[in-house]
C-alpha positions in Angstrom: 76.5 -42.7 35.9 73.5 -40.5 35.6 74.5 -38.5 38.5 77.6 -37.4 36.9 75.8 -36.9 33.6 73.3 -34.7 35.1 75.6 -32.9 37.0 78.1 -32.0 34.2 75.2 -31.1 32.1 74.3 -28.2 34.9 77.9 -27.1 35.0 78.6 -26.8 31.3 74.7 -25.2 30.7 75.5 -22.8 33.7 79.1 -21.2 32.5 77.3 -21.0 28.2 74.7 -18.7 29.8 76.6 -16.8 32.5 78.7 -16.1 29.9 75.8 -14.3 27.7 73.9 -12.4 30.1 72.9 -8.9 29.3 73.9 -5.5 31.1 69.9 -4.7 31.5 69.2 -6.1 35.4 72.4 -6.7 36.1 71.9 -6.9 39.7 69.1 -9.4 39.3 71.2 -11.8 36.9 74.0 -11.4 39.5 71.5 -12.7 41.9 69.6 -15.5 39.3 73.7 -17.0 38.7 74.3 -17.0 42.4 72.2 -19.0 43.2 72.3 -21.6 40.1 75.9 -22.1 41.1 74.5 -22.6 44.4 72.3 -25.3 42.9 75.7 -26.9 41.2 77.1 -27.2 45.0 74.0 -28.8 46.8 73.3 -30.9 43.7 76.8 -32.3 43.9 76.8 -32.8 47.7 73.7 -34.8 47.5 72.1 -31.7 49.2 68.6 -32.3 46.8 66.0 -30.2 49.2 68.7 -27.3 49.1 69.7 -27.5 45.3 65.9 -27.4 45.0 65.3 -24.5 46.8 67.9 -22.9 45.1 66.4 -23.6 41.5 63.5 -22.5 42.6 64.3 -19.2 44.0 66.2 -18.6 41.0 63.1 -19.1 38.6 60.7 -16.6 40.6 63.5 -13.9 40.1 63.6 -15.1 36.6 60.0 -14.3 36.3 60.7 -10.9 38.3 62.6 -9.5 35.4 60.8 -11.7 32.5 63.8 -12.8 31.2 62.7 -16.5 29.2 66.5 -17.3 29.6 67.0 -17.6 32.7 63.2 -18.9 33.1 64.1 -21.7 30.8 67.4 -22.7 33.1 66.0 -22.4 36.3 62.9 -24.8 35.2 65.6 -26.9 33.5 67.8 -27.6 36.4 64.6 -28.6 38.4 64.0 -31.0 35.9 67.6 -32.3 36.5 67.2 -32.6 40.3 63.9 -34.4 40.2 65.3 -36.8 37.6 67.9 -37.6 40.1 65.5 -38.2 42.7 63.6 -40.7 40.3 60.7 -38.4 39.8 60.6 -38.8 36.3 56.9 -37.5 35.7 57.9 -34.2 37.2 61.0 -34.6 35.6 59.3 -34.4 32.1 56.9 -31.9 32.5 60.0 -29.6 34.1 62.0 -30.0 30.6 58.5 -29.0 29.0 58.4 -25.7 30.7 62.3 -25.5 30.2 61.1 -25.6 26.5 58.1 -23.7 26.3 60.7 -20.6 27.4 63.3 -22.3 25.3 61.2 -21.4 22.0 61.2 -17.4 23.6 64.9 -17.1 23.3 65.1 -18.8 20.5 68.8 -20.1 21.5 69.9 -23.6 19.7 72.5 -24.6 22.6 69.9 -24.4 25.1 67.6 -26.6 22.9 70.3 -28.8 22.0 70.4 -29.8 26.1 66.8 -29.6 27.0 66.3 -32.0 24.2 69.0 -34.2 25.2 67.8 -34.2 29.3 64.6 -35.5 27.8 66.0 -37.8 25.9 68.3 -39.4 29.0 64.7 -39.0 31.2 62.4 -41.4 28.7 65.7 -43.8 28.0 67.7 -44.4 31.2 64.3 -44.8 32.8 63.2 -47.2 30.5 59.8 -45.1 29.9 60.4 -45.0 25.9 63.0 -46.1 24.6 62.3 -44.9 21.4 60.8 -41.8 21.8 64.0 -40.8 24.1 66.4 -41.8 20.9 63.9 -39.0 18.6 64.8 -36.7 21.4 68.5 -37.2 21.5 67.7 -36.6 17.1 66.9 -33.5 18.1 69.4 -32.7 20.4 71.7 -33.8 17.6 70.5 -31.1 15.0 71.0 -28.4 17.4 74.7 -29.7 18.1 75.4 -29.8 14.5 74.3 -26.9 14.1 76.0 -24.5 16.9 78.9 -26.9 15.8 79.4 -28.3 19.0 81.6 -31.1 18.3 82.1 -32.5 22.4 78.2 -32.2 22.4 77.8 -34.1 18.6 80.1 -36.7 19.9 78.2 -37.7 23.3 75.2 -37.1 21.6 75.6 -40.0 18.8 77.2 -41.8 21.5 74.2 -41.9 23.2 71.5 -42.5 20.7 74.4 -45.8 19.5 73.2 -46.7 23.6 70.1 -46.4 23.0 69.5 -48.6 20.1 71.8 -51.2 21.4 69.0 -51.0 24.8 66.3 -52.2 21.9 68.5 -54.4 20.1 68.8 -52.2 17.1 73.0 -53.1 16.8 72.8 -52.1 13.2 71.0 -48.5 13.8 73.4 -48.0 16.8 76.8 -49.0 15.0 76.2 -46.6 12.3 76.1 -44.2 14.5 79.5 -45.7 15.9 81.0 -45.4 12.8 80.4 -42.1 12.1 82.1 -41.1 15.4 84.8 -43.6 15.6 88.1 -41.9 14.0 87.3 -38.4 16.0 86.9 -40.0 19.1 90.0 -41.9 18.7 91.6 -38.8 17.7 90.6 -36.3 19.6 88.1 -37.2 22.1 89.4 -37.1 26.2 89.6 -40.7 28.0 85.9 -41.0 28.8 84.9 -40.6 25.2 87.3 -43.2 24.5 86.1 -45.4 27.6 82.7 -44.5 26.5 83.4 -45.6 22.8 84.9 -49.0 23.3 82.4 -50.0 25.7 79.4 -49.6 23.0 81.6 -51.1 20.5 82.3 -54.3 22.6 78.5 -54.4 22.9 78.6 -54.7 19.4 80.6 -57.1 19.0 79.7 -59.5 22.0 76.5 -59.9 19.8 78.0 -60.2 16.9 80.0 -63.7 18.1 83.2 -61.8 18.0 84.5 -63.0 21.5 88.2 -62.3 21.4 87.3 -58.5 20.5 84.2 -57.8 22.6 86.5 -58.6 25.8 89.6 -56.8 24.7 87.2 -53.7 23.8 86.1 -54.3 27.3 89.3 -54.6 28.9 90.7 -51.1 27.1 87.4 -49.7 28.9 88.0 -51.1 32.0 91.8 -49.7 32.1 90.6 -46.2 31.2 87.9 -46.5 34.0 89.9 -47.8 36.7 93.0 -45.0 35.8 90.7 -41.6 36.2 88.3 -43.4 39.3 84.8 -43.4 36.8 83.8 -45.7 39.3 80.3 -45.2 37.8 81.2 -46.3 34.4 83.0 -49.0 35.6 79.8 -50.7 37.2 78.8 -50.4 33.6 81.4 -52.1 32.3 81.5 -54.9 35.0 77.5 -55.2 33.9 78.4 -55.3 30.3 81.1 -58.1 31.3 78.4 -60.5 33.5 76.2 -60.1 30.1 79.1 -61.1 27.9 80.0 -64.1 29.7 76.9 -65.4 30.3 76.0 -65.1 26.3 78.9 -67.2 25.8 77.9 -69.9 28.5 80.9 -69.4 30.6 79.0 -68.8 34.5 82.7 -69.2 36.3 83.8 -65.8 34.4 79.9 -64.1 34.9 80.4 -65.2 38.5 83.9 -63.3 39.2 82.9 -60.1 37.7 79.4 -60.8 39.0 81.1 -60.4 42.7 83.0 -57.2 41.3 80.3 -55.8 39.9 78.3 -56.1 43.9 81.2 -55.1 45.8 82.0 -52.2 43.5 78.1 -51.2 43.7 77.9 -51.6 47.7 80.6 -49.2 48.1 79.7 -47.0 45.4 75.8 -46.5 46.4 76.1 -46.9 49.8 77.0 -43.0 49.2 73.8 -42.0 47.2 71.6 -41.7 50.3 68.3 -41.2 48.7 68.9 -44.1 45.9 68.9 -46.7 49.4 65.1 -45.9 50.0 63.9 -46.3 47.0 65.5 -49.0 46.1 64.5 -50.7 49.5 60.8 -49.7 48.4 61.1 -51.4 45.0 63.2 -54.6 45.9 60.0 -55.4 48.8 57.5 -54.5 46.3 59.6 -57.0 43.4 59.2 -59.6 46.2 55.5 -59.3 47.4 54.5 -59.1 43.8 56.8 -62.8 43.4 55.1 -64.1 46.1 51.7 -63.6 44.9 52.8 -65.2 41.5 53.8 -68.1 43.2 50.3 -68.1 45.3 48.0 -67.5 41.8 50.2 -70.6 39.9 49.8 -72.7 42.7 45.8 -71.8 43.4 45.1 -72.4 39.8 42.8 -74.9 39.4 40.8 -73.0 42.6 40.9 -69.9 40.7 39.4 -71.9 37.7 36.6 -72.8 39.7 36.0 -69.6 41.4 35.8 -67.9 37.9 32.9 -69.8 36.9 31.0 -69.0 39.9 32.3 -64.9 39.6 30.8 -65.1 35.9 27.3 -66.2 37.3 27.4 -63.4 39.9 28.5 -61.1 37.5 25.7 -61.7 35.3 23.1 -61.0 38.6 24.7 -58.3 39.5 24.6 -56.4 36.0 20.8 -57.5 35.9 20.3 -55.7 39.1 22.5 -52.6 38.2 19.8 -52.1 35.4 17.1 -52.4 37.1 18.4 -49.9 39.9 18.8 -47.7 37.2 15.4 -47.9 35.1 14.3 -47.8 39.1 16.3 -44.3 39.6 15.3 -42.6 36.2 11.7 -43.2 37.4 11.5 -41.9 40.5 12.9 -38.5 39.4 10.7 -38.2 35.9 8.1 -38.8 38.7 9.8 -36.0 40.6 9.4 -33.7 37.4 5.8 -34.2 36.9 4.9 -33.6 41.0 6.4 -30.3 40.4 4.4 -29.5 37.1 1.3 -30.1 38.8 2.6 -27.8 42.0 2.9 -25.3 38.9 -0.4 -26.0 37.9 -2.1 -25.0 41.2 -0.3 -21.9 41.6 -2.5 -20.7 39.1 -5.5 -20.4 41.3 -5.1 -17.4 43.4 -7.5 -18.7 46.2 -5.0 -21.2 46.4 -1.7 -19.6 46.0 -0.4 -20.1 49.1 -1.0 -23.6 49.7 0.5 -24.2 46.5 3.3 -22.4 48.0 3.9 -24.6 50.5 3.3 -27.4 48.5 6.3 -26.6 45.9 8.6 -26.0 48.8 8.0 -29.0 50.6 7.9 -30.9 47.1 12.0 -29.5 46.4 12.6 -30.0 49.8 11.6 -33.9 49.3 13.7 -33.9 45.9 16.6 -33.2 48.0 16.2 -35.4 50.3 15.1 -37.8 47.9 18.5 -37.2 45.7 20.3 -36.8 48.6 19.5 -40.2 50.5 19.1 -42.2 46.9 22.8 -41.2 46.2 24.2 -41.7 49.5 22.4 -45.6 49.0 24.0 -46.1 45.7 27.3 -44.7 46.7 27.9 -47.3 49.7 27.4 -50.4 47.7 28.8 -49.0 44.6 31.8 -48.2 46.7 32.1 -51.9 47.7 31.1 -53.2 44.0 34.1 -51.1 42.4 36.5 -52.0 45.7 36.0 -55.6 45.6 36.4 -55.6 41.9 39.7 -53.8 41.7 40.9 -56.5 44.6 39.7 -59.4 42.0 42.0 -57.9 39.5 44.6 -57.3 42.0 44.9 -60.9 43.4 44.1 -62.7 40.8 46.0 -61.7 37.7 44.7 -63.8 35.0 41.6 -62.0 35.1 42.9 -58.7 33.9 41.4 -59.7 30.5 38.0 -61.2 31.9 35.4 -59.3 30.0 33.0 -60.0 32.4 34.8 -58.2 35.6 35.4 -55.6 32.7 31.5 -55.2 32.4 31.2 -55.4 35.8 33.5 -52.6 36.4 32.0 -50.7 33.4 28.5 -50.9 35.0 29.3 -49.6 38.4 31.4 -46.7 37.0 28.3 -45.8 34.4 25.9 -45.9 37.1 28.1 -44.0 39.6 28.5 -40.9 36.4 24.5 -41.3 36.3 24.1 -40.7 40.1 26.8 -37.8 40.0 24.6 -36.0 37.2 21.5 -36.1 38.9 23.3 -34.6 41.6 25.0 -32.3 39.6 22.1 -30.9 37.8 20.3 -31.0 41.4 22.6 -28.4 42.6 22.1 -26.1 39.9 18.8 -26.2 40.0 18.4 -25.3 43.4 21.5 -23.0 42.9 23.6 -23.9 45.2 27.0 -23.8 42.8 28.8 -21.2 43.8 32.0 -20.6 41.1 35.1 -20.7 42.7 38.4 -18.3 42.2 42.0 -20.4 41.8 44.8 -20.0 40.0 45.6 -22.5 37.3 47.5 -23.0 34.0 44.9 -23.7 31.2 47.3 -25.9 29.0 47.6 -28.1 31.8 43.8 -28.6 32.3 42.9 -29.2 28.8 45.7 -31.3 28.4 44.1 -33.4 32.0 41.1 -34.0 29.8 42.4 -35.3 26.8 44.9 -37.4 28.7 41.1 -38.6 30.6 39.4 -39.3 27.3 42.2 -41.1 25.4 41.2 -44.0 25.8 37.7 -43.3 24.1 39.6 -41.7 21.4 41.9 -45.0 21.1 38.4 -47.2 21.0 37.0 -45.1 17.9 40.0 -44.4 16.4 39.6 -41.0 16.3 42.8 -38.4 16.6 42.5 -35.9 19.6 43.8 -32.4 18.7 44.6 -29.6 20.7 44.9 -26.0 19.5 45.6 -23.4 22.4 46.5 -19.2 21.8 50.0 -18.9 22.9 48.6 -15.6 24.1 46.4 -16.6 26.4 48.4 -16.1 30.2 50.2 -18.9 31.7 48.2 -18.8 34.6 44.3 -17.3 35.1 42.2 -17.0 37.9 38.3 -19.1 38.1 36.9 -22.2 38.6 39.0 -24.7 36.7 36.7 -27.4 37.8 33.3 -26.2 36.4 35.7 -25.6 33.2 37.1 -28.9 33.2 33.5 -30.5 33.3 32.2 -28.6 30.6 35.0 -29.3 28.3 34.9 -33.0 29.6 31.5 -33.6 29.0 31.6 -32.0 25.4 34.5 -33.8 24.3 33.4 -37.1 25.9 30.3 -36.3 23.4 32.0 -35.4 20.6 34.3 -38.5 20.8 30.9 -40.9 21.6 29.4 -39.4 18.1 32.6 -40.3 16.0 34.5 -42.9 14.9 37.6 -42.7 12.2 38.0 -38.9 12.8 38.8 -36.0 14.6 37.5 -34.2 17.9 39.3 -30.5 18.0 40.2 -28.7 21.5 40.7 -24.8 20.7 40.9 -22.1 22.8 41.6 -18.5 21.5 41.9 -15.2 23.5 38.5 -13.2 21.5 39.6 -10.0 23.4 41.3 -8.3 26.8 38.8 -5.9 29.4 41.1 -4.4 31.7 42.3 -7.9 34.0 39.7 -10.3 32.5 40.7 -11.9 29.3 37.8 -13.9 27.4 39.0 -16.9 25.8 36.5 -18.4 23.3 36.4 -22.0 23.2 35.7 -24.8 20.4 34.7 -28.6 20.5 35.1 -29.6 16.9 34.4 -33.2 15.7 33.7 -34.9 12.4 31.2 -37.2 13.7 28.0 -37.6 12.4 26.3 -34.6 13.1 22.7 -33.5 14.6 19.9 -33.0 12.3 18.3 -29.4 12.1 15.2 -30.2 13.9 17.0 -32.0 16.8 19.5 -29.4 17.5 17.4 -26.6 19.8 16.2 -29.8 22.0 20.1 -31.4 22.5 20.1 -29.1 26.0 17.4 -30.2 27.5 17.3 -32.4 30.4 16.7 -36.5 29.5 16.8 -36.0 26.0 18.5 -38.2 23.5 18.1 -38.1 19.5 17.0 -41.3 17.7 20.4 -42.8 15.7 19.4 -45.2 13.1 22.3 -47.3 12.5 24.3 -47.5 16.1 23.2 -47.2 19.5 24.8 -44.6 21.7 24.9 -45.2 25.4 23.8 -42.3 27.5 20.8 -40.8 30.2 21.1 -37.6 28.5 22.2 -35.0 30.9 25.7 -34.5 29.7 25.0 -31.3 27.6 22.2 -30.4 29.6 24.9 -30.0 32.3 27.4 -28.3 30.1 24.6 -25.6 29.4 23.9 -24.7 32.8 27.3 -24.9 33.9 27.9 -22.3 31.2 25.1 -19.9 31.8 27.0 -20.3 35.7 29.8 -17.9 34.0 27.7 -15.4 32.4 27.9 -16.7 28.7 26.1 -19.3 26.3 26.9 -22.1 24.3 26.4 -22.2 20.4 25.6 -25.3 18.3 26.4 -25.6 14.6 26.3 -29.0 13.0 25.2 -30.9 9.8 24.5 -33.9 9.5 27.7 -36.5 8.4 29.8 -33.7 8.5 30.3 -32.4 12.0 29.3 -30.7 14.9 31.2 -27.9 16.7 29.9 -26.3 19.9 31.7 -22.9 20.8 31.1 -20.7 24.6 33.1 -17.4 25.1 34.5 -17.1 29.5 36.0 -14.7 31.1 39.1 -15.4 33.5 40.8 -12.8 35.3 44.8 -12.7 34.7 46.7 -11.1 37.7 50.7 -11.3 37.5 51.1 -10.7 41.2 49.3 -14.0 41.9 50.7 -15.8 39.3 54.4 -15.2 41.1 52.4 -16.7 44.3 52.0 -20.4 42.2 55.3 -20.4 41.2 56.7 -19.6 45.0 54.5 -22.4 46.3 56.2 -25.4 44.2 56.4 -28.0 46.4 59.9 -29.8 47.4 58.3 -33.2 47.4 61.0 -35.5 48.9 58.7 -38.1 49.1 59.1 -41.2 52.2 57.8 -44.7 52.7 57.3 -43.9 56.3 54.5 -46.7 57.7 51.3 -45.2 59.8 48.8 -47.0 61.6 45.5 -46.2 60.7 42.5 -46.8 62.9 39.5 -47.8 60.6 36.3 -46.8 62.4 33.3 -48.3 59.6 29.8 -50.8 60.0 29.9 -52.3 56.8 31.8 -55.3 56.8 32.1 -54.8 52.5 33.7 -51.8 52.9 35.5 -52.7 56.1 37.3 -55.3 53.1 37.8 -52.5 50.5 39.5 -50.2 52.9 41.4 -52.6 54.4 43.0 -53.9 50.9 43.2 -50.0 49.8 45.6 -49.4 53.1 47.8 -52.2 53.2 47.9 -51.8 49.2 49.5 -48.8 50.3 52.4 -50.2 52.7 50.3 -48.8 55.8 48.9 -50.5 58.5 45.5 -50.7 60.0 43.0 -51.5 63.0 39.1 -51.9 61.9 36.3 -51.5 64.5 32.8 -51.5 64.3 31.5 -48.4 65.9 32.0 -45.5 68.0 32.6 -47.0 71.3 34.9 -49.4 70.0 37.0 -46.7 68.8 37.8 -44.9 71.7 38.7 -47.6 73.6 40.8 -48.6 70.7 42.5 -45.3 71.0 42.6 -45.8 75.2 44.5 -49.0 74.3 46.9 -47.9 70.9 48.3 -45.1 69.2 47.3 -44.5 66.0 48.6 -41.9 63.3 44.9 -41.2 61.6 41.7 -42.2 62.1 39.1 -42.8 58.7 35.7 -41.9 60.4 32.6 -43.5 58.7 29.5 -41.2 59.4 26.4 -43.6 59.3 27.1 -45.9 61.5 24.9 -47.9 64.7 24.6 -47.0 68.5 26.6 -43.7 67.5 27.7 -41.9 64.5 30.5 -41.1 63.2 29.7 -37.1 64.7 29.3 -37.6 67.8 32.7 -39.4 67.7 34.3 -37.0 66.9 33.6 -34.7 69.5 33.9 -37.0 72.0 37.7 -38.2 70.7 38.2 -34.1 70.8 36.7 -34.1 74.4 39.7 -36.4 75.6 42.3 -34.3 74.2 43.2 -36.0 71.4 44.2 -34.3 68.2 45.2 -37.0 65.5 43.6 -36.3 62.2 40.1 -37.6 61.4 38.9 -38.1 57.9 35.4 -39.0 56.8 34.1 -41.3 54.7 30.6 -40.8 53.4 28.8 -41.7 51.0 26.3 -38.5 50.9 27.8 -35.1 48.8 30.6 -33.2 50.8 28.9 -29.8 51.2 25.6 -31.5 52.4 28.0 -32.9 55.8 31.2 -30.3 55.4 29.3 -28.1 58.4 28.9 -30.3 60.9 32.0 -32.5 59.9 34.2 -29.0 60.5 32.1 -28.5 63.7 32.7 -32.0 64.9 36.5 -31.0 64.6 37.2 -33.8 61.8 40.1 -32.0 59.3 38.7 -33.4 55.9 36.4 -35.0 54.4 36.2 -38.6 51.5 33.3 -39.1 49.4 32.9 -43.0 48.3 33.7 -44.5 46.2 37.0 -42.9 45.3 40.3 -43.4 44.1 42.8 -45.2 46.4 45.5 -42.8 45.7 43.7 -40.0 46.1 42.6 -41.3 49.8 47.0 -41.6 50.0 47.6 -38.2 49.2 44.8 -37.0 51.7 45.9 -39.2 54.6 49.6 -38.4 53.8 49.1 -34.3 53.7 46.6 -34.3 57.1 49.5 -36.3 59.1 52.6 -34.1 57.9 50.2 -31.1 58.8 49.8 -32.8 62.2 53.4 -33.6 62.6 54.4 -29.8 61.7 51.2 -28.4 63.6 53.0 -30.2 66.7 
């Protein structure tokens, strides 16, 4: 059912706007509709990749001539085709774009079906329910009012649906009722099949038998006389659900077995919909099987919690200490180099002092360097093992203690990024990077990443962005993305019951660069006047009388530096229980020709559950565990040895798609390896996993002739996407 329904949404959206196209370009539009029908054909063969394409090629020549019409379609009907591939997420943020140009053309039909795709995405998919029926709202308005009566008609049809999905019957018959007469009247026969179907919803749960079934069986006819074989699955479902309500399992059984035969024959022809369903129905059964193991390990599990609690405890003890331990050492650090200043102030020993400074930083380094490469391997254990706690034993999702416990290790892994971090750019070794990216989309990554400190302080997140800032600019989006990270994060730490504003407005326009100024507004409780000129300094935190904030303060001591990186400065202006807003003016470069380049370089991601073998090359029998559980987590399987001997006569003896290269590691490192699995001819992929920063290694990793490179501890999926992307390189490279 929602194939057809997404398919005779492109067909009817296709002819409106055909229809309408201006004489200006009319080469290019000729083009632009060629290959949307185009899009119709493969879409309705089950051709997906070409129907993408298609879509695709049609929005970069959309761009070409700047028409938001066509724009809006062509991102539209990619929201359609990765809907039916049950990529909702993209799905959504497809219809988004779809609106964004929409709101250009100012059209009300084209609303009227961008708001009702969106609607169909969040209900059919059972993401929200009820935010899809205020969709299909306004969808509804915008029918009404191009008086669209087919389009008012389905519409109500489906928000009556969607309350029935919630078991709102009274919100959804009303709806009904409204419709009832016209359909009757004038609607075609799937209106009508459409309309009794709801109504002996209705009625099945409103202990009206007799009429539920013949409402049902006037459906059925209509169905079974025009072949909506679709619909009539529906019905069959609608049927098993009636039955069983009314306790009669011999009549659920017999339309039970219609409703699978009719379903083998009718999906054994949507070729995509048998892998993922595959996927899901062995996922649905793994996950029943570990239910079955937790209830019948229970009173085990009881015990075990006890003794978790204890080591818990121990282990937050000790995470403190390492961390009073690491803020000494490099205050220590601080004051060697002070006294290296001091010396340089005798000229008869200038050059001694020299030396003694550089060989002082160089320590530093090495000291950061080595102290952060020995926090990262057991941190990446502490958070591993705790996330497969969680994961096998689901009664402890609530446990406050493994909620400390992953708290603590995720603090002190953000303290020993800092110190890194402000490492780096002291020794200047940051070096700002040119990419393309879309602004909205990275502020909006922040809030989503901070939401959940809003949520705990009940504090309302707001976003303000210039619509005439340039879809797409050219800098470093990650040095960005910190600093607004790290003042937000602030901003949301210093207030509770209020608001934390996001604003970005274009100031002004120098040839390509256009500098947008930036605001982090909050109605926290403010800095006091004298505090405010030391809030950038390194390590320093202001005395709060009534609450105490959590922090090592290097968070705005980062954001400063990271600023000064683009050639500006940051301004503070606060008062105390009032607010604080901090406001920094950058420069990005805007380049149209290289913002066609990110639209021709969407990915058609087809996505499949193929299953590699990975060969596991790693020491530590911890993380030996935590890989292990992140790769078979991941429906992939894997061989774990030791060292680097073991390796290659595990890869004499098996084949192996990948290979995750730990480089610390006995007898001979993970290096050397490398070189000598390159040596023998062999050219699978080789990630590594370190715990030290990726530029200190990157070199000699590239050198070695490994293809990318994993800091620990990091996120499982991200180590997916990696291992996924370097094997389909391989696969094409071959």
């Amino acid at each position: 059912m929602k194939r057809a329904k997404s398919f005779s949404f492109l067909i009817v959206l296709l002819c409106f706007f055909i229809n309408a196209a201006a004489q200006e370009y009319k080469a290019e539009k000729a083009e632009i509709e060629r290959l949307l029908n185009q899009t119709v054909a493969d879409f309705n063969d089950a051709k997906y990749d070409k129907a993408l394409e298609s879509s695709k090629q049609a929005l970069i020549n959309s761009f070409a001539i700047n028409d938001a019409s066509y724009i809006a379609q062509s991102y539209n009907t990619i929201g359609v085709i990765y809907n039916e591939c049950s990529d909702d997420k993209k799905a959504i943020g497809f219809y988004e774009k779809a609106l964004f140009y929409a709101k250009k053309t100012n059209k009300d039909k084209l609303y009227n079906w961008i708001y009702d795709n969106l609607g169909s995405v969040y209900y059919y998919n059972q993401i929200d329910v009820s935010k899809g029926i205020s969709y299909y709202k306004k969808a509804l308005v915008y029918a009404e009012k191009v008086k669209d009566s087919t389009g008012i008609l389905n519409t109500k049809m489906n928000i009556s649906s969607a309350y029935f999905a919630i078991n709102k019957f009274e919100e959804g018959n009303d709806y009904l009722k409204d419709i009832k007469d016209d359909v009757l009247k004038n609607g075609d026969d799937e209106m009508i099949m459409r309309l009794n179907s709801l109504l002996g919803i209705y009625n099945t749960n409103h202990d009206r038998k007799a009429e539920a079934e013949a409402l049902y069986a006037t459906a059925r006819k209509i169905a079974e006389r025009n072949g909506y074989q679709s619909y009539l699955v529906n019905i069959y479902e609608n049927l098993v659900r009636h039955y069983k309500y009314y306790n009669e399992p011999q009549r659920a059984q017999q339309y039970k077995a219609k409703l699978d035969s009719l379903s083998k024959i009718l999906y054994s022809q949507e070729k995509l919909d048998n892998i993922q369903k595959a996927a899901v129905q062995i996922e649905l059964d793994e996950y029943k099987i570990q239910l079955e193991r937790v209830e019948q390990a229970n009173d085990s599990h009881q015990k075990s919690l006890k003794e978790s609690k204890l080591i818990v405890i121990l282990f937050i003890v000790i995470l403190i200490i390492l961390l009073l331990f690491l803020l000494t050492l490099y205050k220590s650090i601080k004051l060697r180099e002070q006294a290296n200043a001091e010396l340089k102030k005798a000229n008869e020993e200038l050059v001694v002092a020299k030396e003694k400074a550089e060989e002082a930083s160089q320590l530093k380094s090495q000291f950061v360097s080595t102290i952060t490469h020995e926090l990262r391997t057991p941190l990446y254990g502490v958070i591993g093992i705790t996330n497969i706690i969680l994961d096998e034993h689901k009664e402890l999702g609530n446990s406050p203690h493994l909620k400390s416990l992953k708290f603590s290790a995720k603090y002190l892994l953000a303290l020993v990024n800092d110190i890194l971090q402000i490492n780096k750019i002291e020794e200047k070794r940051i070096v700002l990077e040119n990419l393309i990216f879309n602004l909205t989309d990275e502020i909006t990554l922040v809030k989503n990443s901070v939401e959940y400190i809003a949520d705990k302080n009940n504090d309302k997140l707001i976003l303000e962005i210039d619509t005439a800032i340039p879809e797409f600019l050219i800098g470093d989006k990650l040095r960005l993305s910190q600093i607004i990270m790290n003042l937000v994060s602030n901003a949301l730490k210093f207030t509770k019951n209020g608001e934390v504003t996001i604003s970005a407005d274009l100031k002004y326009v120098e040839d390509k660069m256009h500098f947008i100024e930036f605001k982090i507004k909050d109605t926290g409780i403010g800095i006091a006047k004298e505090h405010q000129a030391k809030v950038f300094d390194k390590f320093v935190q202001i005395e709060r009388k009534e609450e105490d904030y959590q922090g090592t303060g290097l968070g705005l001591s980062i954001v400063s530096r990271l600023v000064e990186l683009f050639n500006s400065e940051i301004h503070l202006e606060s008062e105390e229980n009032v607010g604080t807003t901090f406001t920094f003016v950058i420069g990005f470069e805007y380049d149209e020709e290289k913002s066609r380049e990110i639209i021709n370089n969407i990915e058609v991601d087809l996505s499949t559950t193929s299953l590699y073998n990975i060969l596991v090359v790693e020491d530590n029998k911890i993380n030996q565990v935590v890989t292990k559980k992140i790769i078979q987590n991941s429906n992939m399987s894997c061989t774990i040895v030791d060292d680097g001997y073991a390796a290659l006569v595990a890869l004499e003896r098996e084949a192996f798609d990948l290979i995750l290269m730990d480089i610390n590691m006995p007898l001979i490192n993970g290096f050397e390896t490398t070189r000598r699995i390159r040596e023998k001819g062999i050219k699978i992929p080789v990630i590594a996993l370190t715990a030290f920063d990726k530029d200190e290694v990157a070199e000699e990793a590239i050198s070695a002739g490994m293809n990318d490179i994993m800091v620990k501890p990091f996120e499982p999926s991200k180590l997916f996407q990696v291992i996924s992307n370097q094997i389909k390189q391989n696969e094409n490279a071959g």
